[in-house]
N, C-alpha and C positions, 0 to 999 in steps of 0.2 A: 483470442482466448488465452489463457494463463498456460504456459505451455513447459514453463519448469519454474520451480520453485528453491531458496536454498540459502543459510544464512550466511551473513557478510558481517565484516569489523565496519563502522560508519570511521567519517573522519577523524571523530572525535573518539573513538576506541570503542563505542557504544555497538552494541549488537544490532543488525538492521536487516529485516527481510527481503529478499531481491527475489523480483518475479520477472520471468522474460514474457511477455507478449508478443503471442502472434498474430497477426492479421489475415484475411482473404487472400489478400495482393502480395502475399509471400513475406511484408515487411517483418521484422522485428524490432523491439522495444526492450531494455532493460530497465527495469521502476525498482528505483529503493525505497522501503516501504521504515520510516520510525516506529516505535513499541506502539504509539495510540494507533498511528492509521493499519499497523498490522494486526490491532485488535478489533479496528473496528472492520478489516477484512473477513475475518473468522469468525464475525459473530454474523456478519450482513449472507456469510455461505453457509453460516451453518455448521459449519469446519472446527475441528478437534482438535486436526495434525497438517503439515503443511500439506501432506500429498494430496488430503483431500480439496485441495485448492484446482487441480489441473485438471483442466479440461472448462474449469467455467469462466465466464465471460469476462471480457474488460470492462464492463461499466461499474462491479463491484470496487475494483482497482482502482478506478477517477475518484467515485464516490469515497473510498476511505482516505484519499488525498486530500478530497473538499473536506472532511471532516475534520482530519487531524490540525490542517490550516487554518479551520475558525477558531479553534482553541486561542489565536493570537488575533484575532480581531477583536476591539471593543466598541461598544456604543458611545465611550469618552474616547477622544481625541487626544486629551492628556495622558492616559492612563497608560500604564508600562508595564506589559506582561513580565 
């Protein structure tokens, strides 16, 4: 589950959401989240403000990962985001 929430500078100076995940098994996970996949986390929970993020689950998390990533896949092989 989403277990803290809190914004970061990305490498390129850009503002990036970082969620720690927790697991059953004690592990933890730190996820930097870009402007798409953090929008499309807020919109898939429902979420206003970051706080509203804690406590829900990590497959919101993968999913806005898979989504911001397709942004860069094309059906042409040529073609150059």
């Amino acid at each position: 589950m989403i277990d803290e929430v809190r914004l970061a500078a990305a490498h390129d100076g850009e503002a990036e959401l970082v969620v720690m995940l927790r697991f059953p098994n004690g592990g933890r996970a730190r996820v930097p989240l870009d402007d798409v996949a953090a929008r499309h986390l807020f919109d898939a929970c429902g979420a206003s403000e970051p706080d509203a993020l804690l406590g829900r689950s990590w497959e919101p998390v993968r999913d806005a990962l898979a989504a911001a990533s397709a942004r860069f896949l094309s059906s042409n092989p040529g073609d150059v985001p």
